[in-house]
KOLTI-463656 format. One record per residue (C-alpha): x, y, z; residue in three letters. Coordinates in steps of 0.05 Angstrom, whole numbers, plus 5000, padded with zeros to 4 digits. Layout:
N
XYZALA...
This chain:
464
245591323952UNK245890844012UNK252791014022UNK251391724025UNK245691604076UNK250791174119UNK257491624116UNK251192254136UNK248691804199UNK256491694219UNK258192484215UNK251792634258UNK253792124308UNK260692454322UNK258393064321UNK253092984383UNK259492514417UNK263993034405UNK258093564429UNK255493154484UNK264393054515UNK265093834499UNK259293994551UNK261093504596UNK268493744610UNK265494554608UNK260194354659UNK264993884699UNK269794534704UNK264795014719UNK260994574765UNK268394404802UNK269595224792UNK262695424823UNK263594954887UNK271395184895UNK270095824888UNK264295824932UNK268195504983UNK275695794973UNK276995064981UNK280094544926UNK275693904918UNK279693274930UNK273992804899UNK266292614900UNK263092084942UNK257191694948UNK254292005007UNK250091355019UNK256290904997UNK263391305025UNK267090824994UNK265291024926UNK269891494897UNK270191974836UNK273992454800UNK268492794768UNK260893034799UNK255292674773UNK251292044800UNK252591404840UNK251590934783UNK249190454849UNK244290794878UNK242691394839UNK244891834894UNK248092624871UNK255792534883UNK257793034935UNK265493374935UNK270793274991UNK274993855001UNK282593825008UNK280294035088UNK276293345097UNK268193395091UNK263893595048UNK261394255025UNK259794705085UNK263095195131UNK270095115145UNK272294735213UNK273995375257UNK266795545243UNK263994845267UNK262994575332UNK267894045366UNK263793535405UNK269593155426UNK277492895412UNK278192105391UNK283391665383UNK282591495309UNK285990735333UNK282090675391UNK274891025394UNK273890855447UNK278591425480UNK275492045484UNK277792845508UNK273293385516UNK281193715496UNK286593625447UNK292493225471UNK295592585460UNK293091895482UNK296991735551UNK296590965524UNK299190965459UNK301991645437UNK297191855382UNK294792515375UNK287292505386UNK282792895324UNK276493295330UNK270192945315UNK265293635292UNK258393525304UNK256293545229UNK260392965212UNK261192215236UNK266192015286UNK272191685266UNK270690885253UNK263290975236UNK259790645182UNK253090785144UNK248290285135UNK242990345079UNK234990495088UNK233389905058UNK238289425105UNK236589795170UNK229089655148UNK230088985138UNK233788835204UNK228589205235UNK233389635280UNK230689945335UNK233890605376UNK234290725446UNK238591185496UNK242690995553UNK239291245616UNK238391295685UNK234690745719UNK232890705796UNK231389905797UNK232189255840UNK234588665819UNK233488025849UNK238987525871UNK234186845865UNK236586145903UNK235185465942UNK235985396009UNK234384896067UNK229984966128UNK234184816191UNK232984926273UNK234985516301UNK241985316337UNK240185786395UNK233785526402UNK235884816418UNK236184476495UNK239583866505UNK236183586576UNK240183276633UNK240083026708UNK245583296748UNK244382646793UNK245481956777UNK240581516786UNK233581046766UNK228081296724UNK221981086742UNK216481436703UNK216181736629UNK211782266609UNK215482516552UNK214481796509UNK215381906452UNK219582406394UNK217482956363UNK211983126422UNK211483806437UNK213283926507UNK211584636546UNK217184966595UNK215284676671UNK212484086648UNK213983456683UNK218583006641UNK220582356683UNK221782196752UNK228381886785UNK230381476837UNK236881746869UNK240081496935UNK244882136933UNK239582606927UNK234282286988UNK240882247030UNK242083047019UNK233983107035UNK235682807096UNK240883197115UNK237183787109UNK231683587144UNK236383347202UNK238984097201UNK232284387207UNK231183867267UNK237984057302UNK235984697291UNK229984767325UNK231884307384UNK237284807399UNK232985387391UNK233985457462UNK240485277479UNK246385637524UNK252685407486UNK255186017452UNK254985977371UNK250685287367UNK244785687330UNK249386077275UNK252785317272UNK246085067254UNK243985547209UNK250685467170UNK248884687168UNK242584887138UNK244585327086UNK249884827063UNK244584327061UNK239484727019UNK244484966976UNK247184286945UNK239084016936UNK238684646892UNK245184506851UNK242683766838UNK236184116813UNK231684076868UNK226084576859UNK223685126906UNK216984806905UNK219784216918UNK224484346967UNK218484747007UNK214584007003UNK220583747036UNK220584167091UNK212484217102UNK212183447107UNK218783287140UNK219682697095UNK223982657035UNK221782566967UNK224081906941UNK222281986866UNK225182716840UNK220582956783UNK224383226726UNK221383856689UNK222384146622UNK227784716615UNK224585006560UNK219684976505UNK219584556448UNK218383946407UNK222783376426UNK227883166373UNK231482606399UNK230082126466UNK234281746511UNK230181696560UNK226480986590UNK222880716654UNK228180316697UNK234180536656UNK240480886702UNK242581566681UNK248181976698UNK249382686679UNK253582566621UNK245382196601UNK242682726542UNK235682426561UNK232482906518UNK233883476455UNK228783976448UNK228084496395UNK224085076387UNK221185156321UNK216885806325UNK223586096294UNK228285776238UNK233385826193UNK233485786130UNK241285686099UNK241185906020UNK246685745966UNK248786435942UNK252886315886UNK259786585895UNK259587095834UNK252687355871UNK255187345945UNK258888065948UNK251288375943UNK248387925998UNK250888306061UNK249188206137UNK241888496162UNK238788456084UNK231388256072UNK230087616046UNK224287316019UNK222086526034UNK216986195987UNK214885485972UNK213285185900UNK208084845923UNK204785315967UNK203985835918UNK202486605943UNK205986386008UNK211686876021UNK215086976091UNK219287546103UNK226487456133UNK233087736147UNK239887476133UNK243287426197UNK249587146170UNK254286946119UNK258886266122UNK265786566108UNK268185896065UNK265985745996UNK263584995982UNK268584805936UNK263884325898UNK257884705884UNK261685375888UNK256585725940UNK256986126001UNK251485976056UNK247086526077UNK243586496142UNK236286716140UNK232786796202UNK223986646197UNK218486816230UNK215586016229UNK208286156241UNK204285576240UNK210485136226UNK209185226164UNK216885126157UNK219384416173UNK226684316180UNK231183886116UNK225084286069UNK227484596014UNK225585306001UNK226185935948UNK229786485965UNK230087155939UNK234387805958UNK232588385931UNK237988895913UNK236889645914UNK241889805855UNK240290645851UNK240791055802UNK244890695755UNK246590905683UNK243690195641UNK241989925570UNK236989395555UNK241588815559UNK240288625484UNK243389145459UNK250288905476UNK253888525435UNK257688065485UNK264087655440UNK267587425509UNK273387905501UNK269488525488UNK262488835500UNK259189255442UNK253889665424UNK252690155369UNK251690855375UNK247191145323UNK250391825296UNK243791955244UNK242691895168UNK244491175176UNK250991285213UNK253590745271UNK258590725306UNK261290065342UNK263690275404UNK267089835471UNK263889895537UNK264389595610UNK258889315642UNK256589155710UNK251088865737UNK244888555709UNK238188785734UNK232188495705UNK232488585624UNK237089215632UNK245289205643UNK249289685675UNK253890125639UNK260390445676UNK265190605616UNK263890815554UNK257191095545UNK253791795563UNK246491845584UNK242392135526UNK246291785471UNK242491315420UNK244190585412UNK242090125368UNK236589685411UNK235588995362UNK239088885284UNK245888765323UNK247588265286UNK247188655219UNK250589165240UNK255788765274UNK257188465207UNK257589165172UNK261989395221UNK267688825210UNK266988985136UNK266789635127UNK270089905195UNK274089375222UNK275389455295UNK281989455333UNK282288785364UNK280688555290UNK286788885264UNK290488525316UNK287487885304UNK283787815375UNK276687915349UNK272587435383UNK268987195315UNK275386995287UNK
């Protein structure tokens, strides 16, 4: 009896294996028969459309994910409309996707033919990464646009005087000085003030001289003898003259002639405005005119020379707006203008010296102070990316373009300059186009395994 029951339970299992492999191979066939014949195309394979990699001869379901296999037909891609009913975005290079045709053709650089990339289908090189993983890495999308912004080129620089607005004081007469007014450095002196006065035996001997021409000249007012009053007057301009080269002023020179005496101690006036800077000037010390008795400077207007740092100094350019600011004066910015540019670079610090003329109101500005500098740039429109979405190994720049249902694509680009927390793109991107904004990383990782890039099949990957 029980080995009746067990040689029954044996013939009903073979019977629902043999029924269960019988249905299987009818519906494989008809399933594979529908989809062909639907198509007019022959099916290659199945695929895990959340897992490519995954292959099968049969339909069914991804034993990974539970995902419905989907067929590849002997044309490439899945079921659909055939490729001269689909639209061509663009031609790639499947080596390097980074080369791109609107047409058909070859690659100048290597030869290949390029292939169409439809726009139902990922581009050549692109990899899919799963709900749950993009979740997790908490990727973020965002397209490459047009900006219109201004960076800022920041830097130190160093009050100094304004070169042009320096006098170096002299006597053109050698001599004594008697009295200082000027005492003392760092005084602020006014233009026509009296600075010192000196004792000079050449200068009284040319004040008498002149005053002995005025004398000859009016005692032969009146005289017969043809040409003695142009002779005179001659004398007298020759006279006049040389008190004026030796700095004699007109004032003084009219004293001279009201009083008919000479002046025995010339006062010495300030050229110019200013605050003195150095002094070499005493009571009873002798003085030539090689004597620099006195250096004024002028410090309503300065300069301030900044260290532009050489990789920065192309985009500081003659007549550009700079702004001065103290860190300990906060809210305190003046307003300049670069007026020039040193032409050497310092070959320690590796800077080039800008020259920013300041409005010094209230000499607020003090020469050997340090200062901050900032130029702002006007960079345009410019087509950018937030700077964090570039992947940056040292021999190649990266970001991934997002292609939907999970699709990247790691694609090269050129970059140019930084402005604020966005980069410049000039190669490699179109405006409009979706890149992955944060989960780099992640995806960087997929990419090498799943889609290994060029330079990694060459061995120049940076991560290696």
């Amino acid at each position: 009896m029980k080995i009746s029951k067990i040689v029954f339970a044996v013939v009903i299992a073979a019977a629902g294996f043999a029924g269960g492999y019988g249905y299987n191979r009818w519906f494989a066939r008809r399933a594979s028969g529908g989809a062909e014949a639907k198509t007019g195309r022959k099916i290659l394979y199945y695929v895990d459309p959340m897992h490519p990699a995954y292959k099968s001869d049969k339909p069914g379901i991804a034993p990974d994910c539970g995902m419905r296999l989907e067929p590849v037909y002997e044309e490439g891609g899945a079921a659909g409309p055939s490729k001269a009913d689909r639209k061509i975005l663009y031609y790639v290079d499947p080596q390097d996707a980074n080369h791109r045709s609107d047409k058909p053709g070859l690659n100048p650089e290597t030869g290949d033919e390029l292939k169409p990339v439809y726009a139902d289908e990922p581009p050549p090189g692109a990899f899919q990464v799963p709900d749950n993983k993009r979740q997790l890495a908490n990727i973020r999308l965002t397209e490459a646009e047009y900006t219109s912004a201004t960076d800022t080129i920041r830097s130190v620089g160093k009050v100094s005087f304004d070169e042009t607005r320096i006098t170096r004081v002299h006597t053109r007469i050698e001599g004594w000085i008697e009295q200082v007014f000027a005492d003392f450095t760092g005084q602020l002196v006014e233009k026509g003030r009296p600075l010192l006065t000196i004792y000079s035996p050449e200068m009284l001997a040319s004040q008498q001289e002149y005053l002995l021409a005025l004398r000859a000249k009016h005692d032969l007012a009146h005289s017969s003898m043809q040409g003695v009053h142009g002779d005179t007057t001659s004398l007298i301009e020759a006279a006049r003259r040389r008190l004026e080269l030796w700095d004699l002023s007109e004032a003084q020179i009219r004293e001279v002639e009201r009083t008919g005496k000479a002046i025995r101690s010339v006062t010495l006036y300030a050229p110019a405005s200013g605050y003195i800077i150095t002094r070499n000037a005493f009571p009873n010390q002798r003085i030539t005119p090689e004597t620099e008795l006195y250096t004024l400077a002028d410090l309503s207007r300065v300069w301030v020379l900044a260290d532009v740092f050489e990789m920065d100094a192309p985009r500081v350019r003659l007549g550009q707006p700079a702004v001065v600011s103290l860190s300990y004066s906060p809210g305190m910015r003046m307003a300049g203008r670069v007026s020039y540019i040193l032409p050497q670079v310092d070959p320690m610090t590796r800077t080039v010296k800008a020259r920013i003329e300041v409005a010094n109101r209230n000499l607020v500005l003090k020469p050997d102070m340090y200062a901050d500098v900032e130029f702002p740039i006007g960079n345009g429109n410019r087509l950018t990316v937030p700077s964090d979405a570039v992947v940056d190994t040292g021999l190649a720049k990266t970001v991934y373009v997002d292609h939907g249902n999970g699709y990247f694509e790691a694609r090269r680009i050129t970059t140019g300059m930084l402005a604020g927390d966005r980069i410049e793109v000039l190669s490699g991107l179109k405006a409009g186009e979706r890149i992955a904004a944060s989960g780099n990383f992640l995806l960087d990782s997929e990419s090498r395994l799943k889609t290994p890039m060029p330079e990694m099949a060459h061995g120049e990957h940076a991560h290696d």
